[in-house]
C-alpha beads as a LAMMPS data file, in Angstrom:
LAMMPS data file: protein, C-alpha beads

133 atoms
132 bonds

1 atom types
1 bond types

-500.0 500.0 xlo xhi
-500.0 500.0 ylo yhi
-500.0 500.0 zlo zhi

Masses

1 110.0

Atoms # bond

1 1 1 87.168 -322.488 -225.366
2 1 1 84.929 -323.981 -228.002
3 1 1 85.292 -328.083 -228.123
4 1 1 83.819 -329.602 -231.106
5 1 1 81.524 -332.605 -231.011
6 1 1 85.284 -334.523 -232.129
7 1 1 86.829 -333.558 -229.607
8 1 1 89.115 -330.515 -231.291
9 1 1 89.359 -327.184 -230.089
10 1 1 88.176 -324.480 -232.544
11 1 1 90.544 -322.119 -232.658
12 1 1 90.838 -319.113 -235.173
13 1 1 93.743 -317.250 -237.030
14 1 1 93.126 -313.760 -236.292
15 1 1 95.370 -311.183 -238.079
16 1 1 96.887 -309.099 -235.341
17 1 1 97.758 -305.167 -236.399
18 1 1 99.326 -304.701 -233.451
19 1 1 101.494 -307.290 -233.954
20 1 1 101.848 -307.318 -237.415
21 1 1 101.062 -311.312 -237.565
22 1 1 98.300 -314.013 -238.155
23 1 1 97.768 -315.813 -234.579
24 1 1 96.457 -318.897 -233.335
25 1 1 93.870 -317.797 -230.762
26 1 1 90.687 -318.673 -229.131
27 1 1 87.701 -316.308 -229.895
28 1 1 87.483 -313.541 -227.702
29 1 1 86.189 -310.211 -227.453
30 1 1 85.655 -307.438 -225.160
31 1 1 82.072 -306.763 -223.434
32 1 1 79.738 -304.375 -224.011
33 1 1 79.266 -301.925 -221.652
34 1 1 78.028 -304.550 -218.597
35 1 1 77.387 -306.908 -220.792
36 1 1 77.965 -310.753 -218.322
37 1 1 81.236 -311.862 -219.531
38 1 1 79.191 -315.440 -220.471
39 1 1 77.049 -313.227 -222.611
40 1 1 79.984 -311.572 -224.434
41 1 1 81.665 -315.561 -224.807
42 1 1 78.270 -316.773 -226.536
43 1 1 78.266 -313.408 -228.640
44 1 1 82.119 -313.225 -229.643
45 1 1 81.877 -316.745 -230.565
46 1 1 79.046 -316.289 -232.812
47 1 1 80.158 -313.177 -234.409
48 1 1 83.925 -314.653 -234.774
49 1 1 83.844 -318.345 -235.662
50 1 1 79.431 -318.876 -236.871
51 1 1 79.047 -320.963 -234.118
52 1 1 76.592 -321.183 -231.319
53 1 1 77.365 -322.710 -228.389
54 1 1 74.122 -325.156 -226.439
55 1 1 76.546 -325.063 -223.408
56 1 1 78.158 -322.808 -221.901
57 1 1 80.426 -323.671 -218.534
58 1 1 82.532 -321.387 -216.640
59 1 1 86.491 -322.620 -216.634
60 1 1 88.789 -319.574 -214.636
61 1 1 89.426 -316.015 -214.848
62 1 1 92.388 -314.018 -214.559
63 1 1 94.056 -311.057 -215.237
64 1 1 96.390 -309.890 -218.104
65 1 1 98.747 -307.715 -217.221
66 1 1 97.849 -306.324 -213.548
67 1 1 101.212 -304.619 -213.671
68 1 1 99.838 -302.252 -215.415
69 1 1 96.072 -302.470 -215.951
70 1 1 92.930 -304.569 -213.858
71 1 1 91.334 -306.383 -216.824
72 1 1 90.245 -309.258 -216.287
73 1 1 89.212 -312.340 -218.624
74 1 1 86.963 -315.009 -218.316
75 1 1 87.597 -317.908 -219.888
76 1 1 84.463 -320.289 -220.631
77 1 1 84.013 -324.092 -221.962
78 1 1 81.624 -324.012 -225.174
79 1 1 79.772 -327.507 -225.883
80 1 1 77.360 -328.697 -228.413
81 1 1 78.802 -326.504 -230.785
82 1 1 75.741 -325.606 -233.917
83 1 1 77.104 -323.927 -237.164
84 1 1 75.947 -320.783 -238.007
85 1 1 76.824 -317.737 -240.266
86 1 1 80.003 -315.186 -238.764
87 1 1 78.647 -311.229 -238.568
88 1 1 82.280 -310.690 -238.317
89 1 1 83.486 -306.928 -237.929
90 1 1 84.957 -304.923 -241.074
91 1 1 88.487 -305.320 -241.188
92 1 1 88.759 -308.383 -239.483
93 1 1 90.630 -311.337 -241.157
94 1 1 89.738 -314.368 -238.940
95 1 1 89.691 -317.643 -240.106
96 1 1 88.519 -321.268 -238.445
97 1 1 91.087 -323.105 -237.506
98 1 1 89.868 -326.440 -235.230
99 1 1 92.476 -328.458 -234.257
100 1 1 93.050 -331.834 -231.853
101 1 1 93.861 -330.370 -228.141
102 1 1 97.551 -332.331 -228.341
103 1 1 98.329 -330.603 -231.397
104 1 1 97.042 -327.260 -229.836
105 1 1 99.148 -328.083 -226.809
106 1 1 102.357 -329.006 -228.678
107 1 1 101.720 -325.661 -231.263
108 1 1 102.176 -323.913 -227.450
109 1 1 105.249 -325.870 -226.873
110 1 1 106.572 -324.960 -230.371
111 1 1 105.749 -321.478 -229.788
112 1 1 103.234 -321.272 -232.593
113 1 1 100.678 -320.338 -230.567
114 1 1 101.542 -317.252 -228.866
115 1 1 98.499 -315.520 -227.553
116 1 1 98.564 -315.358 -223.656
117 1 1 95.168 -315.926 -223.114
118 1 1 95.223 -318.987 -225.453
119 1 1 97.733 -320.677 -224.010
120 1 1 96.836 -319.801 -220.055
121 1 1 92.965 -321.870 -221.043
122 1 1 94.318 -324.620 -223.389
123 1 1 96.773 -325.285 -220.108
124 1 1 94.049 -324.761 -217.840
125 1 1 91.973 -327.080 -219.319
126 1 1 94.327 -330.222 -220.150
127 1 1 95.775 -329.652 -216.586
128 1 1 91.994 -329.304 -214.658
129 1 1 89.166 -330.341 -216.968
130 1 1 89.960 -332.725 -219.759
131 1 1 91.166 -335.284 -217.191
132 1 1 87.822 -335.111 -215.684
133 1 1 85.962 -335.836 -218.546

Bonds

1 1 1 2
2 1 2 3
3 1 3 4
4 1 4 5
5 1 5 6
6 1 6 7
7 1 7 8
8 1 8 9
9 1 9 10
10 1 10 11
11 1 11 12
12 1 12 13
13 1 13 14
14 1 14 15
15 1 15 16
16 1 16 17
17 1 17 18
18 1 18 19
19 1 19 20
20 1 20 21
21 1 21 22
22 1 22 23
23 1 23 24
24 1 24 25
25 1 25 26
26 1 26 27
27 1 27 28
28 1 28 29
29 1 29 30
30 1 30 31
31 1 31 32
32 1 32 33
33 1 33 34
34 1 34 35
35 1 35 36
36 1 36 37
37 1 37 38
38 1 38 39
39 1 39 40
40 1 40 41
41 1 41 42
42 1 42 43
43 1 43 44
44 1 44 45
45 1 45 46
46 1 46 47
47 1 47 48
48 1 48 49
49 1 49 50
50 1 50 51
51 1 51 52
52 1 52 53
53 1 53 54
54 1 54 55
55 1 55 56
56 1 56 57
57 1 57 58
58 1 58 59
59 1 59 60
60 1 60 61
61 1 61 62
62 1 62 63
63 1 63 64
64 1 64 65
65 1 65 66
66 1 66 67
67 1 67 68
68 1 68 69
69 1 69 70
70 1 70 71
71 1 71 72
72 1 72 73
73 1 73 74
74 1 74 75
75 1 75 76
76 1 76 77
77 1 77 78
78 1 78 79
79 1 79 80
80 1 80 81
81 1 81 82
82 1 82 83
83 1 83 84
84 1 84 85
85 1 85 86
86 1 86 87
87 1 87 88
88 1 88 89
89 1 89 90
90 1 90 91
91 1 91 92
92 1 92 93
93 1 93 94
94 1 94 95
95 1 95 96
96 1 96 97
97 1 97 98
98 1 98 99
99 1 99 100
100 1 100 101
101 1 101 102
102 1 102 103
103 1 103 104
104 1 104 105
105 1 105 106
106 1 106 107
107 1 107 108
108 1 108 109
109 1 109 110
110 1 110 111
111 1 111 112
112 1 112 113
113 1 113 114
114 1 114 115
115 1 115 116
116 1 116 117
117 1 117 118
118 1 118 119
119 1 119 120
120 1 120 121
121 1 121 122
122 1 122 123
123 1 123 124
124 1 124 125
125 1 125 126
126 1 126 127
127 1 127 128
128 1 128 129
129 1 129 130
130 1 130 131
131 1 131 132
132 1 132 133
């Protein structure tokens, strides 16, 4: 979950193919081979939004769907966010979309935002880490 030094969350609208819809998400991606999932955060974020995270923290992991599969995400805090250039893959249509956390929370609520692992960490994190900070 990247937080910019403003205190929004950078999110990204990610056409979906599978869906057939733009989506409010948080950039994600899947790891290389045994790639450490932090490694694949720090990458994915990079490649997806330009930016480089100076921190990189931990916040939960969980699983998608273990009805019917055992993958597992990891969900990480990114901090002193640098700008950088994308080395986004062909085909994708992603663009940055930062936003405040309570309008992030409320697009949830509204049921704009509709990716799963979105809304588990944005829920995650104003429940368990914003207070704390």
């Amino acid at each position: 979950m990247p937080m910019m030094a403003d205190g929004r969350v950078l999110l990204i609208s990610n056409y979906r193919f599978a869906v057939g819809q733009t989506l409010l998400e948080l950039p994600a991606g899947m790891l290389d081979g045994a790639e450490p999932p932090i490694e694949c955060a720090r990458r994915e974020l990079c490649e997806e939004t330009g930016y480089r995270a100076g921190k990189l923290e931990p916040l939960l992991s969980f699983f998608s769907t273990p009805g019917m599969c055992n993958e597992e995400l990891h969900a990480f805090l990114a901090t002193e966010l640098v700008s950088g250039e994308t080395s986004r893959e062909p085909g994708e249509r992603i663009e940055n979309t930062p936003m405040k956390v309570e309008e992030a929370l409320q697009a949830i609520g509204a049921g704009r935002i509709k990716d799963a692992k979105t809304i588990v960490t944005l829920l995650y994190y104003d429940r368990y880490v914003r207070e704390g900070r």
